[in-house]
Wavefront OBJ file of the C-alpha trace (Angstrom):
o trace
v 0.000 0.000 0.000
v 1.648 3.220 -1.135
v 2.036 5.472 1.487
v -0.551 8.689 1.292
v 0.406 12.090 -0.373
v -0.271 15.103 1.580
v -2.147 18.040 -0.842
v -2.790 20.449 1.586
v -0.979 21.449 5.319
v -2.550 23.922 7.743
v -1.643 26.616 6.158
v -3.004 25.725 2.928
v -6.496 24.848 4.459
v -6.358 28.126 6.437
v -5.380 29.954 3.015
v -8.321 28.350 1.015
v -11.051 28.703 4.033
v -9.637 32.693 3.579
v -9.841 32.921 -0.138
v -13.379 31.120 -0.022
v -14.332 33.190 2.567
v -13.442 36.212 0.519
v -15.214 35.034 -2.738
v -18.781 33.931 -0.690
v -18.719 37.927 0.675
v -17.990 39.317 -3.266
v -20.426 37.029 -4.209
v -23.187 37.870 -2.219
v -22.150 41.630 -1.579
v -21.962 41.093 1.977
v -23.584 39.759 4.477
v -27.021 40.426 4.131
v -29.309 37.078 3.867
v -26.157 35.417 4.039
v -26.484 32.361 6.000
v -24.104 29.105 6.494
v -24.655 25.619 6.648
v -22.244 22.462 7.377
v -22.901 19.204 5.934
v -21.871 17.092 8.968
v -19.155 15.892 9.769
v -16.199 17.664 8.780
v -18.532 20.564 6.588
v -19.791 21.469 10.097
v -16.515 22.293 11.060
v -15.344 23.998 8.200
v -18.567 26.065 8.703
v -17.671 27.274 11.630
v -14.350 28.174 10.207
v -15.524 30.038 7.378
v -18.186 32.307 9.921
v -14.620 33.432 11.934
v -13.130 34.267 9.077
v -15.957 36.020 7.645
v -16.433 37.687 11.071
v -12.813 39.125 11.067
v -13.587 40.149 7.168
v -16.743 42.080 7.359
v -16.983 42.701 11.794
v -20.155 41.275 12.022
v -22.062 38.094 13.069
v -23.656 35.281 10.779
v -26.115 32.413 11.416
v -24.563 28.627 11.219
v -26.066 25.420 11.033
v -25.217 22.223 11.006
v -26.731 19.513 8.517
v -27.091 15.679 9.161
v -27.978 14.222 6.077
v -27.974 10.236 6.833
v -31.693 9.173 5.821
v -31.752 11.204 2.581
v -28.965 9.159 1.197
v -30.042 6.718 -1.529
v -27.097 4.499 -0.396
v -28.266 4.279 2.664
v -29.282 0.588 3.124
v -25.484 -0.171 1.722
v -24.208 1.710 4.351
v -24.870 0.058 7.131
v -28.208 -1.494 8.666
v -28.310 0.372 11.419
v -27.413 3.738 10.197
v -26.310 6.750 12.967
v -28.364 9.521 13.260
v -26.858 12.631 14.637
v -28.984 16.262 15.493
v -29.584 18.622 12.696
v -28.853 21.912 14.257
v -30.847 25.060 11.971
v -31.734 27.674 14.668
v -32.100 30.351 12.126
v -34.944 30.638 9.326
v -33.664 29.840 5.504
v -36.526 31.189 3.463
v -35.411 33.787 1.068
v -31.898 33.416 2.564
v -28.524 33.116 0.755
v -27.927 29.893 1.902
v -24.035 28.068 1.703
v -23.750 24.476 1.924
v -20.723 23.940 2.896
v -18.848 19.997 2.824
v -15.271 19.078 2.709
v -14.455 16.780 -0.226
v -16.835 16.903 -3.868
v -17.044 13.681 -5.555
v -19.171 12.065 -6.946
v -22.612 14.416 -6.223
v -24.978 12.048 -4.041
v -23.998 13.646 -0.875
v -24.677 17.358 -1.666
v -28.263 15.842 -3.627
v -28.860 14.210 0.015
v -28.019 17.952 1.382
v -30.274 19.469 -1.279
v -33.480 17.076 -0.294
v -32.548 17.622 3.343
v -32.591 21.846 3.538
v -36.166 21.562 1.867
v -37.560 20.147 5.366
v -36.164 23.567 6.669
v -37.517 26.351 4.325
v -37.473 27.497 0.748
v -33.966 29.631 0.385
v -33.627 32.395 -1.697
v -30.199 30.739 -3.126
v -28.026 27.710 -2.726
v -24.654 27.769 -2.970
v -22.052 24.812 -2.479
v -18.678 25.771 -0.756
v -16.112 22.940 -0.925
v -12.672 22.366 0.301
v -11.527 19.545 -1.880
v -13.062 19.263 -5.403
v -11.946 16.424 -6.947
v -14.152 15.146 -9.966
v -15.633 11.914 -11.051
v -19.153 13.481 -10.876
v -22.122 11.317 -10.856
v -24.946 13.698 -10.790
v -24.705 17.018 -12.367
v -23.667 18.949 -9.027
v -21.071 21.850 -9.361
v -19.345 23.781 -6.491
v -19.554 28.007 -6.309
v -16.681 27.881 -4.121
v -13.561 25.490 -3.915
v -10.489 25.787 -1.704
v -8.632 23.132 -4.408
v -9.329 21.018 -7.183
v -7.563 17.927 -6.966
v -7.590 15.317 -10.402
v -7.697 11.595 -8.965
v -7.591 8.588 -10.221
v -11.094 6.157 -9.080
v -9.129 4.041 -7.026
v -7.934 6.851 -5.000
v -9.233 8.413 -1.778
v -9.206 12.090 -0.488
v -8.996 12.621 3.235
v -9.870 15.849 5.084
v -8.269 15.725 8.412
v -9.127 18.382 10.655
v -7.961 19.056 14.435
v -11.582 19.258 15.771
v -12.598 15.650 14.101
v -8.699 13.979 14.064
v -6.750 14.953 17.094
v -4.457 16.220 14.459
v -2.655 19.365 12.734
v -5.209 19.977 9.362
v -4.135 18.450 6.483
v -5.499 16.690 3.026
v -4.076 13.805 1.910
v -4.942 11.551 -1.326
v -4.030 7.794 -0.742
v -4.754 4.731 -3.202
v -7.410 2.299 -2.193
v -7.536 -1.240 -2.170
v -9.227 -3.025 -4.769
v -11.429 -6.361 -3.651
v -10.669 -9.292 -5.063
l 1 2 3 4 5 6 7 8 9 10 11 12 13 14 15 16 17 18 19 20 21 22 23 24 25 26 27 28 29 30 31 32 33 34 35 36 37 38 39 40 41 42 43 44 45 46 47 48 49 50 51 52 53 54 55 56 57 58 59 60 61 62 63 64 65 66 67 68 69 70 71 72 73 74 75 76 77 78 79 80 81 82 83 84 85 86 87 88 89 90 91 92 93 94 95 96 97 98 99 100 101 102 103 104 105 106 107 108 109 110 111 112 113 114 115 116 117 118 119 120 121 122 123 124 125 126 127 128 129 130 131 132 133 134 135 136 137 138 139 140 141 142 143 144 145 146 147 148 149 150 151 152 153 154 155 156 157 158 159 160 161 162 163 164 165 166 167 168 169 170 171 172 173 174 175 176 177 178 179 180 181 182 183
């Protein structure tokens, strides 16, 4: 098993979060309506992330929340048979708001579809946007991010982790790593 190739450091995730950060505020000419969701797990936390550094931007406060999307997968009986719920967390009304999704690693499309089905049970934004760290092809479903820290060409038998110190225990960092095949 090869050993796995580190994309980004800290630095580099801090740079893109910045840069996104940045782009989202241009984009929506401030903060008005401007609202922020993370797809949980790690998009939660990168959430939160991008509301600091939008805070130290424009000086001012925006609404977060936090997204479990686990039933509105359509892979969710492969999965596992008992799947894990965990608390959706929207304390802030969506309708007619600029709404970011926000996730850590773009592949193949299903999850931010799940995301998609999931926010309707909330409201009826104004706009969706999709704000991803790692972009890095092999689309299924015809899904494109607004925002993307780094696009990253892989091969299908490759993986893309997002490690993060509030989910890892470790110093942020994205590595890409080859998979093993069955069989």
């Amino acid at each position: 098993m090869a050993k796995p190739k580190q994309i980004m450091d800290a630095e580099g995730v801090n740079r893109a979060l910045t840069r996104i950060a940045h782009e989202i505020l241009e984009k929506n000419k401030g903060t008005a309506e401007l609202c922020l969701v993370g797809i949980r797990t790690r998009g939660a936390f990168l959430a939160l992330r991008l509301k600091e550094c939008i805070k130290n931007i424009e000086k001012t406060e925006i609404p977060v929340g936090i997204l479990d999307i686990t039933l509105y997968r359509d892979d969710l009986t492969l999965a596992s048979s008992q799947p894990i719920v965990h608390e959706t967390t929207i304390p802030f009304d969506i309708t007619d708001k600029n709404l970011v999704l926000i996730d850590d690693v773009l592949f193949t499309g299903r999850t931010i579809r799940a995301a998609l089905d999931a926010i309707t049970d909330f409201g009826r934004p104004g706009q969706i946007q999709l704000a991803v760290l790692i972009d890095r092809g092999h689309r299924e479903l015809p899904i494109r991010a607004d925002y993307v820290g780094k696009n990253i060409p892989t091969a299908e038998d490759e993986s893309v982790k997002v490690m993060l110190s509030e989910t890892d225990d470790q110093e942020d960092k994205v590595v890409v790593k080859k998979v093993k095949k069955d069989g």
